[in-house]
N, C-alpha and C positions, 0 to 999 in steps of 0.2 A: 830455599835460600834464606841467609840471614838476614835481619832488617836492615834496610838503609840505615847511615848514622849521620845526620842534618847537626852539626852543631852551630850553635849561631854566636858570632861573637859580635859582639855593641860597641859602636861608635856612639860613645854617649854626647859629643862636642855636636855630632847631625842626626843624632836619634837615629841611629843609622845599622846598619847590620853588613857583614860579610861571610860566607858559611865555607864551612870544610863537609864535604861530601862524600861518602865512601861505602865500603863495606870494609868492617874490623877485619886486621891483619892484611891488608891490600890496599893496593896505589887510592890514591885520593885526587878529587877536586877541588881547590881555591872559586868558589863563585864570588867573586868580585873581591877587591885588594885595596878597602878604605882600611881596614882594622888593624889593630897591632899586630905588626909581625909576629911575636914572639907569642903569643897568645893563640895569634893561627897556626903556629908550629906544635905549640904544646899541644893544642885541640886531636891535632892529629896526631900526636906521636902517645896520647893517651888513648888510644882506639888501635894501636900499633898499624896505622895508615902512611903510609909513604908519597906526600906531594907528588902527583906529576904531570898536573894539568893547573892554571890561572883561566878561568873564562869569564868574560869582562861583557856585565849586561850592558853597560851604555860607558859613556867617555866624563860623565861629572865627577868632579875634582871627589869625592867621599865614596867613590866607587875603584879610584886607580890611586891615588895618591901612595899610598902604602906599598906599590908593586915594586919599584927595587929594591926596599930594605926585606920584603918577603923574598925576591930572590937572592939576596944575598944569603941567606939565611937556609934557604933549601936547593940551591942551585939552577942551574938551567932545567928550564920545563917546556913546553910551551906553551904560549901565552895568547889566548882567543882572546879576538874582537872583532866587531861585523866593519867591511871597507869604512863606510861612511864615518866612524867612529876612531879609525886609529887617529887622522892627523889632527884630532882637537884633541883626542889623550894625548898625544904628545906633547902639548903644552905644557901636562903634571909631571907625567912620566914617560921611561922608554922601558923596550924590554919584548914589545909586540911580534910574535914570528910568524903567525897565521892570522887568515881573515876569516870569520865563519859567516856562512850562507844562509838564506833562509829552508829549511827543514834538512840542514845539514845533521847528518848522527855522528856524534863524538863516544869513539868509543876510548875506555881507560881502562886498563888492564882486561880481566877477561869475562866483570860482571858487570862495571858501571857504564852504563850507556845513557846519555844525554843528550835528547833534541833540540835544536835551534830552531825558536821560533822566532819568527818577525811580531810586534809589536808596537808599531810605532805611534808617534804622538808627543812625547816626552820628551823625546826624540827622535831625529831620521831613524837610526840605525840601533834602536833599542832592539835587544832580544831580553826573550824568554827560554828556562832552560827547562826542559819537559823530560821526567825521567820516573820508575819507579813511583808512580804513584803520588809525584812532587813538580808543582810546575814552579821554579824560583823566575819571580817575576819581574825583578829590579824595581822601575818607579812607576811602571804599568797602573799596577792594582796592589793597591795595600788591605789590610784587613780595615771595609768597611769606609772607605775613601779611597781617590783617583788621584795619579798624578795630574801635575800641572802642563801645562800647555805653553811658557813664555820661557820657560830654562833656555840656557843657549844648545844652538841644534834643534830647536825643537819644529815640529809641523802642526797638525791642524788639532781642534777637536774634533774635527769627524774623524780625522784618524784617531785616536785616543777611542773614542766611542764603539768606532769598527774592531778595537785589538779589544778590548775587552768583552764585547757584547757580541761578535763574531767568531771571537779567535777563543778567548779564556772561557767565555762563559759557556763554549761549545763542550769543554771537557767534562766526565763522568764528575758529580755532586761530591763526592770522597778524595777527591782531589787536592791534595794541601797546599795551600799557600804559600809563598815563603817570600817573603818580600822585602827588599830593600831597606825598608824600615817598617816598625812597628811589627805587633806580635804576629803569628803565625793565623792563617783562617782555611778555609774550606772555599771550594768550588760552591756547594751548597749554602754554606754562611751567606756568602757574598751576594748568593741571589736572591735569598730572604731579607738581609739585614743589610744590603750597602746602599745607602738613600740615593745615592746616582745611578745602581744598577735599577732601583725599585723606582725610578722616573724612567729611565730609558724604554722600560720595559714595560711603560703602565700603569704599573700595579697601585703607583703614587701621582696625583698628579702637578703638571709645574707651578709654580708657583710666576707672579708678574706685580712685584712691587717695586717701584720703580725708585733707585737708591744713586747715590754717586759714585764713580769710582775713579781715584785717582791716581795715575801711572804716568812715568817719562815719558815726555811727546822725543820726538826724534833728536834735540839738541840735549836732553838729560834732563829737562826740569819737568818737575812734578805740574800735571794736567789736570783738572778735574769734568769727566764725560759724565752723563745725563743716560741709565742703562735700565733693565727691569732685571730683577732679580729672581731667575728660575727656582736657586735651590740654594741654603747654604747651611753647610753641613759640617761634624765636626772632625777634626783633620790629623795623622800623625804625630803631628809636633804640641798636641795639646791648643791649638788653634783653632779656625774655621778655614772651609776655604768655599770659594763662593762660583756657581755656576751666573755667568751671566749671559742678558743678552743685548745686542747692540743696537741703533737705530735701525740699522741697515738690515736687521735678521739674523747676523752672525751670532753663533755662539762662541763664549769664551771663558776660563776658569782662572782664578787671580785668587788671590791668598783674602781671610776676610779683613783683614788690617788694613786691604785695601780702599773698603766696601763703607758706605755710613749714608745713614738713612737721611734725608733733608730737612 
């Protein structure tokens, strides 16, 4: 079989990515619908690929916002996303016809097949799309950094912790990355080089400096808590982002803009 063809197109406003999926001269996948329409159509129509699937890893506004001018542009297809995820897309966008499950197989035309993974954290109803040798991640796992844990929808860090170090890091080492934003990595990479995976696992150990962090208490205005600082690392958007932990024992992950030492 010919190779998969991953093209990635940049959202450079959120450092951001959306990919067209396929194999040349046959139907194609839209993985998420932040990007320029017409850029996701040219991707595929230079691979002689024909749109006929949207699947939508989670509901943030730089992952759907783009979905009706895409389908205006390629017509009715249909359009994945896991339940818990359509009615807050809806806020950006409409267009949604199906719900996908967890270890649902998406099949498109009569070679690309696509599994739904659960990974949540980032969000309730994040999926992962597992295919050919490529697991596209959304905001799971980026190359060499972890999503965030306070986005809207979002649930725990042990959830977060369980989808990568259970779910992702379960897959064979050769396993490409594809992520949401930032460049492409490995199954392998991530478990050598991602300083979160390399504390989860051990290999590193955590760290306990005890720093401030400052976040809206419940009325909106900016707090400052009293935290110890496990890990902080450096982040997609040319940032940090900071693993902390709280009095209570909780763990929690906050951007490092948030984070300043006493």
């Amino acid at each position: 079989m010919a190779d998969l063809v991953v093209e990635r197109i940049e959202i450079p406003s959120f450092v951001g990515n959306s990919y067209v999926v396929g194999f040349a001269g046959g139907p194609c996948a839209f993985i998420d619908a932040g990007a320029d329409a017409a850029k996701m159509s040219e991707a595929a129509a230079r691979h002689g690929m024909t749109p006929a699937a949207v699947l939508l890893t989670h509901h943030h506004y730089d992952h759907v916002s783009e979905l009706e001018e895409i389908l205006d542009r390629i017509g009715k297809v249909d359009v994945m996303i896991h339940e818990f995820e359509q009615p807050l897309a809806e806020e950006f966008a409409t267009g949604y016809t199906a719900n996908i499950e967890h270890r649902e197989l998406i099949r498109i035309g009569d070679d690309l097949e696509l599994r739904a993974i659960a990974t949540p954290g980032h969000t309730k109803g994040m999926l992962s799309f597992l295919g050919h040798g490529h697991v596209f991640t959304g905001d799971t796992l980026f190359r060499e950094s972890v999503a965030g844990v306070r986005a809207p929808g979002h649930t725990t860090f042990e959830d977060l912790r369980s989808s990568i170090m259970d779910t992702l890091l379960d897959l064979p080492d050769e396993t490409v990355v594809v992520s949401g934003h930032a460049a492409p990595s490995t199954i392998g990479h991530e478990r050598e080089h991602n300083p979160f995976v390399r504390v989860w696992d051990g290999t590193d150990p955590e760290g306990d400096e005890p720093v401030i962090v400052s976040l809206p208490d419940d009325d909106g205005e900016s707090a400052d808590h009293e935290v110890r600082l496990v890990l902080e690392a450096a982040d997609y958007d040319g940032g940090t982002k900071c693993w902390i932990r709280w009095p209570d024992g909780s763990d929690d992950l906050v951007p490092g803009s948030k984070v300043r030492r006493p």
